[in-house]
C-alpha positions as CSV (number, residue, x, y, z in Angstrom):
1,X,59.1,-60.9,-29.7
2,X,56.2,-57.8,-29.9
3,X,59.0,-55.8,-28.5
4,X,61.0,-56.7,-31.7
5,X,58.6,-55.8,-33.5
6,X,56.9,-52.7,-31.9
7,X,60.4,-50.8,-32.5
8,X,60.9,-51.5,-36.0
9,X,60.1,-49.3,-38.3
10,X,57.4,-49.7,-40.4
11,X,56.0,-52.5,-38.3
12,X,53.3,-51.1,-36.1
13,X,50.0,-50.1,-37.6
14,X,50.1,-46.5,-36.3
15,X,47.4,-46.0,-38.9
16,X,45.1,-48.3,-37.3
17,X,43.2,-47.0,-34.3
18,X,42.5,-50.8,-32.8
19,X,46.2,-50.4,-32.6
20,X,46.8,-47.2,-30.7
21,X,46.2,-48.3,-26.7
22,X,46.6,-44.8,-25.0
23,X,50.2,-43.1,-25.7
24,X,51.5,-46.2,-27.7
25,X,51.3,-44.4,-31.1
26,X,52.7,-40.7,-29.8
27,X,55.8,-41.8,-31.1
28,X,54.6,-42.4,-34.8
29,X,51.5,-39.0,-34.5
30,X,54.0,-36.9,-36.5
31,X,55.0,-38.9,-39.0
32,X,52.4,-42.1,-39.2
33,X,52.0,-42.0,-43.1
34,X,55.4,-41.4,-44.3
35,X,56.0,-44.7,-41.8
36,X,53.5,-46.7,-43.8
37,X,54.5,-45.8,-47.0
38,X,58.0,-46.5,-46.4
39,X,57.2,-50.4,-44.8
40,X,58.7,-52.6,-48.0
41,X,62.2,-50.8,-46.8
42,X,62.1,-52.0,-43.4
43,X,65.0,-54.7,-43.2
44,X,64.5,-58.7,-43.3
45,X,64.1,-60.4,-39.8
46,X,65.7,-63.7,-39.5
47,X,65.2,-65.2,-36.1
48,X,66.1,-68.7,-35.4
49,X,64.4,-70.9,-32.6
50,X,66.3,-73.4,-30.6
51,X,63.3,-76.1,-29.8
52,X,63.6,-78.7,-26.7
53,X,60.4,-80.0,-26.6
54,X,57.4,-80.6,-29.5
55,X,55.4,-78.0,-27.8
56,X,57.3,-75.3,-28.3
57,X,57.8,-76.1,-31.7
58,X,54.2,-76.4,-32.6
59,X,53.5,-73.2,-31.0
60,X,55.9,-70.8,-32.4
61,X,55.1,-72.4,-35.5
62,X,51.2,-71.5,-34.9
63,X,52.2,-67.8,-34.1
64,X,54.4,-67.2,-36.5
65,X,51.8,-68.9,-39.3
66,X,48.9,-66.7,-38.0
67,X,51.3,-63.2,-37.7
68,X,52.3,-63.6,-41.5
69,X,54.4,-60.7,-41.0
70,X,56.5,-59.2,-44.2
71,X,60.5,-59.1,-44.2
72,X,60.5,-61.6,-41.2
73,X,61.4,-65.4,-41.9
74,X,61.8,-68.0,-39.0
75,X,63.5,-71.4,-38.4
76,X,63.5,-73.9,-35.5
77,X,66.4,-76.5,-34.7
78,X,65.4,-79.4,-32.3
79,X,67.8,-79.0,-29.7
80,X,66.9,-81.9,-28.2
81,X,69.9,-84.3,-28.9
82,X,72.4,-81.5,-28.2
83,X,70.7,-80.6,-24.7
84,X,71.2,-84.4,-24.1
85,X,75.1,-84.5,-24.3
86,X,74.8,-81.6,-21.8
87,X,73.7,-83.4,-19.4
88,X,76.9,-83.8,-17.4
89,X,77.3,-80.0,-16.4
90,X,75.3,-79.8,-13.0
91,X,73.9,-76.4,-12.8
92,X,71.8,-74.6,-10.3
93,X,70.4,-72.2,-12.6
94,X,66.4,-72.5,-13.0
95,X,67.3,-73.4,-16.4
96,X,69.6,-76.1,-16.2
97,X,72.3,-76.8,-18.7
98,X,69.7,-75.1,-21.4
99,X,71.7,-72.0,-21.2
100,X,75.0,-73.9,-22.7
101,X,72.9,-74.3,-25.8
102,X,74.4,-70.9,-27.1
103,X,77.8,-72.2,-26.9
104,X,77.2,-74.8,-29.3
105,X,75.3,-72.4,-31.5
106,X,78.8,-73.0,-34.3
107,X,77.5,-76.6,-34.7
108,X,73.5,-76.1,-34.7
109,X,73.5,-73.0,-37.0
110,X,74.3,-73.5,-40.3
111,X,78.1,-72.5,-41.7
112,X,76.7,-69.6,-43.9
113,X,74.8,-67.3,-40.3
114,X,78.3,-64.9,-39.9
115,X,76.2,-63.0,-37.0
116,X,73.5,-63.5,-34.6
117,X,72.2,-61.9,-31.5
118,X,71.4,-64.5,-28.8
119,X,68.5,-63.2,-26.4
120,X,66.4,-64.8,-23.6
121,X,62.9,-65.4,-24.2
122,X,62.2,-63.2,-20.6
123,X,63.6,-60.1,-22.5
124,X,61.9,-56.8,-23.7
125,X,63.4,-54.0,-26.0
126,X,62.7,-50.9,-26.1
127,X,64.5,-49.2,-29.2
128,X,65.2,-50.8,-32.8
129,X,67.2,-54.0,-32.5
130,X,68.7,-52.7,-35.5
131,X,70.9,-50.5,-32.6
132,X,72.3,-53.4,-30.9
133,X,73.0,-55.4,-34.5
134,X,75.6,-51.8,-35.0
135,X,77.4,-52.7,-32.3
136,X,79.0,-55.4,-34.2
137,X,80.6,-52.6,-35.6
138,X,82.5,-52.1,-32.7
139,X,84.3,-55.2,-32.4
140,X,88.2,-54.8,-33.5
141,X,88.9,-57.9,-35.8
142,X,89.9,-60.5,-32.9
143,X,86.6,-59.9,-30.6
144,X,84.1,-62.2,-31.3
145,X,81.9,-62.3,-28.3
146,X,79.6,-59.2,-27.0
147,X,78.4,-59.5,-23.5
148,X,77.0,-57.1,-20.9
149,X,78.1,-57.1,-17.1
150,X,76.2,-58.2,-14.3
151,X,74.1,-56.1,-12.4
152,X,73.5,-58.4,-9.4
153,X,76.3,-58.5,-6.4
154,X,75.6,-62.0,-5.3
155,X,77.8,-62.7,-8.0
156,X,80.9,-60.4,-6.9
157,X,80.5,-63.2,-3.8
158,X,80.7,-66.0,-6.3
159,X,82.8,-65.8,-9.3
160,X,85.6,-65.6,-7.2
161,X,85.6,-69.0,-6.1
162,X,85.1,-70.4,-9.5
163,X,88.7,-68.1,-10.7
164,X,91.0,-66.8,-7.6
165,X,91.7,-64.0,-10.2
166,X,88.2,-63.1,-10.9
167,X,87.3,-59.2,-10.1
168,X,84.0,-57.3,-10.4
169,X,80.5,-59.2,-10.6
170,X,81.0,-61.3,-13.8
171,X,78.9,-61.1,-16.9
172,X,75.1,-62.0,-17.6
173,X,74.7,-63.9,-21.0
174,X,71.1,-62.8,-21.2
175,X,72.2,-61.0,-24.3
176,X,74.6,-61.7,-26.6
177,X,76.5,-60.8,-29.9
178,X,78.3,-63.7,-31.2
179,X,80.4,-63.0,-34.6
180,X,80.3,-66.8,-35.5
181,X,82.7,-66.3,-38.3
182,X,85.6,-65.9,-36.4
183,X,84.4,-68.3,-33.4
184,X,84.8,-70.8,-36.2
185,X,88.5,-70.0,-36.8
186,X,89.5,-71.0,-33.2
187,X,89.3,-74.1,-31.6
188,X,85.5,-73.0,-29.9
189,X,84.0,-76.4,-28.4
190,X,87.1,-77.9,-26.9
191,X,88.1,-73.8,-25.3
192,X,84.2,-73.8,-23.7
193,X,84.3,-77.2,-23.0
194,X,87.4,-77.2,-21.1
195,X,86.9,-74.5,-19.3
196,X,83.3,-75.5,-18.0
197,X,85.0,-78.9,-16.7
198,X,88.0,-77.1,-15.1
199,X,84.8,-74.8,-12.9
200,X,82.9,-78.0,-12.3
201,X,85.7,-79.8,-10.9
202,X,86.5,-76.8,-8.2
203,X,82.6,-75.7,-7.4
204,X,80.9,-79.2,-8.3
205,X,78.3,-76.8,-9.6
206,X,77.9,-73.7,-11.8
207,X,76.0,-70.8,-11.2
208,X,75.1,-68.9,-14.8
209,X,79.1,-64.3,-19.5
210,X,82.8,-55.9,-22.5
211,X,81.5,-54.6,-25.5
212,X,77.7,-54.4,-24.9
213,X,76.6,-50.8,-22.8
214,X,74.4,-51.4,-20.0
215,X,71.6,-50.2,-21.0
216,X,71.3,-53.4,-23.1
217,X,70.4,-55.6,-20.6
218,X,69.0,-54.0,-17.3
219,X,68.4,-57.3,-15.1
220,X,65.4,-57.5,-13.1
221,X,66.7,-60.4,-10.8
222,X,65.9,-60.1,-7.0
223,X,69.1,-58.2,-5.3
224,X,70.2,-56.4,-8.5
225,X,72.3,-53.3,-8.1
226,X,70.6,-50.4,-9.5
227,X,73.8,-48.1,-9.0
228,X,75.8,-50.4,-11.6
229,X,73.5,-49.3,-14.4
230,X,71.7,-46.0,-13.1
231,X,68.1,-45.7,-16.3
232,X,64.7,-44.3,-15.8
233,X,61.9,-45.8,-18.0
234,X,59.5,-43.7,-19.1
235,X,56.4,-43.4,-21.1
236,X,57.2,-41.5,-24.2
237,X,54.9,-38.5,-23.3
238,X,56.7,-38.2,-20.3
239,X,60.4,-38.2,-22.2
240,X,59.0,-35.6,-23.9
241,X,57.7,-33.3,-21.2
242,X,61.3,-33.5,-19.4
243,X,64.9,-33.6,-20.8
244,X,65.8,-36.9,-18.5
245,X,67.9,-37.9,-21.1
246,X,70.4,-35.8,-19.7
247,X,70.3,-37.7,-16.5
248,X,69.4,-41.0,-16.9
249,X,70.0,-43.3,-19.6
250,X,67.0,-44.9,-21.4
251,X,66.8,-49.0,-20.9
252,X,67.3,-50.3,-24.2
253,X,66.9,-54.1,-23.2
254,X,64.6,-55.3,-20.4
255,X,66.2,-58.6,-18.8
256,X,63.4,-60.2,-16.3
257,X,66.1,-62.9,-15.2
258,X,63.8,-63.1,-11.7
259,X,62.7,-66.1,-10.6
260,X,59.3,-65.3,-11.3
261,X,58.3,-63.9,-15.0
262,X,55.2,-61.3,-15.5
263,X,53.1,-64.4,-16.8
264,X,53.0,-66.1,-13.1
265,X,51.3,-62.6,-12.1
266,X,47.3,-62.1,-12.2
267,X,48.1,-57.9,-12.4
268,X,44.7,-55.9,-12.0
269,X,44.4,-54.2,-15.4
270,X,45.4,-50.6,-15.3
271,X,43.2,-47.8,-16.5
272,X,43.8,-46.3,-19.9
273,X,44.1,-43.1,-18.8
274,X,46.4,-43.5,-16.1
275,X,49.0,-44.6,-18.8
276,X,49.8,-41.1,-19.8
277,X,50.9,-40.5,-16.3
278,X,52.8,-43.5,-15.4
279,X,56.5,-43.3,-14.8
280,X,58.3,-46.5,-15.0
281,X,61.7,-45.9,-12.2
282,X,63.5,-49.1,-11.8
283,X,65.0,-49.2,-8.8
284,X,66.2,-52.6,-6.3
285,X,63.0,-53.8,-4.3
């Protein structure tokens, strides 16, 4: 969610030195005050929590209470009864059937959210979200569903036993655009439904969804393919000092669908002055 934040403009305190770890406020130096007087215009937030257990709730709730952020407003939906009639799809994904939450996202939401974007929590951006909203934009007036590809060849192995048609490595649902106004006018739960229960019934399992560029969700699982989305991450400094831009996208969205997360790692602390200096490269292990 800082990530969110960070990238918005008008959000980070550029004129607040507490604020300004190494490089972090290069990107606002030039123009830091017209930034802060120009905060009231930055748009309205609206994010919107699907809850499975009380301690999430109460947690998010915390944050967001102590942030007390302006233009952002929040809500939470217990999921909890909806994750329950889930309970029949057998999935070997570390999250269970959690992940078919956003399929049902036309009966928790209420009828007047047209849009949303659906994100994992393991996610970090790296530009505006503002950029990924415009690519509703490109949706011609029958797509409803934006969805990036996957990144990880295990899955070229896979999907083809779940469809005898399938071709390519499948899609990652890590991030998604769902238009929810059109979802609405098709017959949506019985269509997802049906065709979940149609893979069960040949695989007896599942194993995790082309409008959304790559460079929206760069996944950090182990085995990923760094050829299917070629970016090089770098400090701002550094994107300054050499045109790589020409050669190498930028990630716009970090997926870390790995196994392990950065919070299960005790990191030594880096030095503050080797941030200036540090190029990000991602690359396969």
């Amino acid at each position: 969610m800082k990530s969110i934040f960070y990238h918005q403009n008008g959000r980070f305190r550029c004129d607040l030195k507490a604020c300004c770890l190494s490089n972090f406020c290069d990107r606002f130096m030039n123009d830091c005050q017209t930034v802060m007087n120009n905060v009231s215009t930055t748009y309205t937030t609206v994010f919107h929590f699907l809850i499975t257990t009380i301690s999430s709730n109460s947690q998010l709730l915390n944050l967001m209470n102590t942030w007390k952020l302006h233009n952002m407003e929040y809500h939470f939906y217990n999921c909890s009864n909806y994750l329950a009639n889930l309970q029949w799809i057998s999935s070997k994904h570390p999250a269970g059937a959690k992940p078919f939450l956003k399929l049902m996202l036309t009966e928790i939401l209420p009828t007047n959210i047209n849009k949303v974007i659906v994100l994992d929590n393991d996610i970090l951006l790296n530009i505006d979200i503002i950029e990924l909203w415009n690519h509703f934009e490109n949706f011609n007036e029958i797509q409803s569903i934006g969805i990036g590809l996957e990144q990880n060849p295990h899955f070229q192995d896979v999907m083809p036993k779940l469809e005898s048609n399938w071709e390519g490595y499948g899609y990652n649902n890590g991030v998604l655009l769902f238009d929810l106004s059109k979802i609405r006018l098709t017959l949506w739960n019985e269509l997802w439904i049906v065709i979940t229960r149609n893979a069960l019934d040949t695989q007896g399992y599942l194993t995790t969804g082309e409008q959304i560029p790559c460079e929206w969700n760069i996944q950090l699982s182990e085995g990923s393919d760094e050829q299917r989305c070629p970016v090089s991450w770098l400090t701002y400094t550094e994107l300054k000092k050499r045109n790589y831009s020409t050669i190498f996208k930028q990630p716009k969205l970090i997926h870390i669908n790995h196994l392990i997360k950065p919070n299960d790692i005790l990191l030594n602390e880096i030095p503050i002055e080797y941030i200036d200096y540090l190029d990000i490269i991602l690359k396969r292990k």
